[in-house]
C-alpha positions as CSV (number, residue, x, y, z in Angstrom):
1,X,33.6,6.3,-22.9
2,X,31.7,7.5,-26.3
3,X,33.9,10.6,-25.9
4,X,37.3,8.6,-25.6
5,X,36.5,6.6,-28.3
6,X,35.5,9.3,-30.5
7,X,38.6,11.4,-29.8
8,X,41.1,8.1,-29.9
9,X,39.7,7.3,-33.1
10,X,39.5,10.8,-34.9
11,X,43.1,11.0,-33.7
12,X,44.1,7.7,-35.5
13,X,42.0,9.2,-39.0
14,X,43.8,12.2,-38.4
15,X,47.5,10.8,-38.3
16,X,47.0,7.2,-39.7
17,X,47.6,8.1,-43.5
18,X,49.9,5.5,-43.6
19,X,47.9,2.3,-42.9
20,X,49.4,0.0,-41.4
21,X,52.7,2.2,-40.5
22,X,50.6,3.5,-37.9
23,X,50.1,0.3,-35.7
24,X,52.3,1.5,-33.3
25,X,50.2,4.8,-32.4
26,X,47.0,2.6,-32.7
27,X,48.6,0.1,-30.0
28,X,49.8,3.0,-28.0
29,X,45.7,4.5,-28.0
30,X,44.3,1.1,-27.5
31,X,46.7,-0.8,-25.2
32,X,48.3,1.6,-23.0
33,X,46.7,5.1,-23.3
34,X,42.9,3.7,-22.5
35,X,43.4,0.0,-21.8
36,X,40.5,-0.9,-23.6
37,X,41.8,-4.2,-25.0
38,X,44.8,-6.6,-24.0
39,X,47.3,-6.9,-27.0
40,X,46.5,-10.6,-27.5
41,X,42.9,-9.3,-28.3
42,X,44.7,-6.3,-30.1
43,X,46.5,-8.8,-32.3
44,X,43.1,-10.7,-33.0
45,X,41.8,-7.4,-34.0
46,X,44.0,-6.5,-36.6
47,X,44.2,-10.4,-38.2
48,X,40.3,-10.1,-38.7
49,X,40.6,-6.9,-39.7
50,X,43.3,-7.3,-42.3
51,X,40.4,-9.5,-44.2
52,X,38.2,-6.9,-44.7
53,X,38.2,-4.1,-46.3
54,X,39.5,-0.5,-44.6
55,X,41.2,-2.2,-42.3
56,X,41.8,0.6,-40.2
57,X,38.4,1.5,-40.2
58,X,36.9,-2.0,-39.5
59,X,39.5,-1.9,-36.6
60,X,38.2,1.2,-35.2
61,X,34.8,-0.8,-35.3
62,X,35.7,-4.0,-34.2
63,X,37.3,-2.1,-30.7
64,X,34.3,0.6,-30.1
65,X,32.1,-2.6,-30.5
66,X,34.4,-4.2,-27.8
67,X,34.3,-1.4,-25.7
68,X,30.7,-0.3,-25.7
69,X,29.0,-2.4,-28.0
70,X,26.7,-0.7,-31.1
71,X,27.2,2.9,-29.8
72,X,31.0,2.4,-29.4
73,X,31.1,0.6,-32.8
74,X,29.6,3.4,-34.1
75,X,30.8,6.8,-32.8
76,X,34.6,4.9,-33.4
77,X,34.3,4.2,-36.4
78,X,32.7,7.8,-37.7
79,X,35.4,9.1,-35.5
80,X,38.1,7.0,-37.7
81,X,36.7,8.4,-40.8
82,X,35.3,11.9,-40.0
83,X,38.8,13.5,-41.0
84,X,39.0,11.7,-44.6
85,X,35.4,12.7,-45.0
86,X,36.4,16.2,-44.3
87,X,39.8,16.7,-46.2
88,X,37.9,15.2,-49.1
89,X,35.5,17.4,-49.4
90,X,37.9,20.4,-48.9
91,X,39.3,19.0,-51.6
92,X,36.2,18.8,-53.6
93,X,34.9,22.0,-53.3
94,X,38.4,23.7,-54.0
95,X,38.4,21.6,-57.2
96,X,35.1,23.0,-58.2
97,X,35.7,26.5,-57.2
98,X,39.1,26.4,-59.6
99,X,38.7,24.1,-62.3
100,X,38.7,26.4,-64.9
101,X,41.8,28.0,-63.8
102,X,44.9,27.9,-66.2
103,X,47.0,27.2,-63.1
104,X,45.1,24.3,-62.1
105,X,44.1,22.7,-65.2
106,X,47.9,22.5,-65.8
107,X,49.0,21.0,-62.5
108,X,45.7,18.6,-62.9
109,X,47.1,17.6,-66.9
């Protein structure tokens, strides 16, 4: 189950850079690809989740917490954010690398 949520949930950080555009893939990962959750508790999810902030993230939580408790909460929720984490450091380190270029500090100005 840890691996399932992991993989549902990296696939939603992946492709969910739209927020809530993506509701319909996160009720197709949810609802029918895994049956974790019924969509009356889907639509609970997302209300309390729409008060906090990241809702897409808190989501991810609130269902691995469903599902398997602490460890689901957890490894779904780094699984939600793992591919932010890692295109923003990409971007990071190419920023660093070349700042100093003419090229870039023209597109960055």
């Amino acid at each position: 189950i840890y691996l399932q949520l992991f993989w549902a949930f990296s696939k939603l950080g992946r492709l969910a850079l739209g927020g809530y555009a993506a509701l319909p893939l996160i009720s197709q990962q949810v609802i029918s690809t895994y049956h974790w959750i019924s969509h009356n508790t889907f639509t609970d999810l997302i209300t309390i989740s729409q008060m906090t902030p990241g809702p897409i993230a808190q989501f991810s939580t609130f269902v691995g917490q469903y599902v398997a408790h602490l460890p689901g909460a957890l490894i779904a929720t780094f699984g939600c954010i793992l591919p932010s984490c890692i295109l923003v450091s990409l971007l990071a380190y190419f920023y660093v690398k070349y700042k100093d270029m003419k090229v870039m500090k023209t597109i960055l100005s």
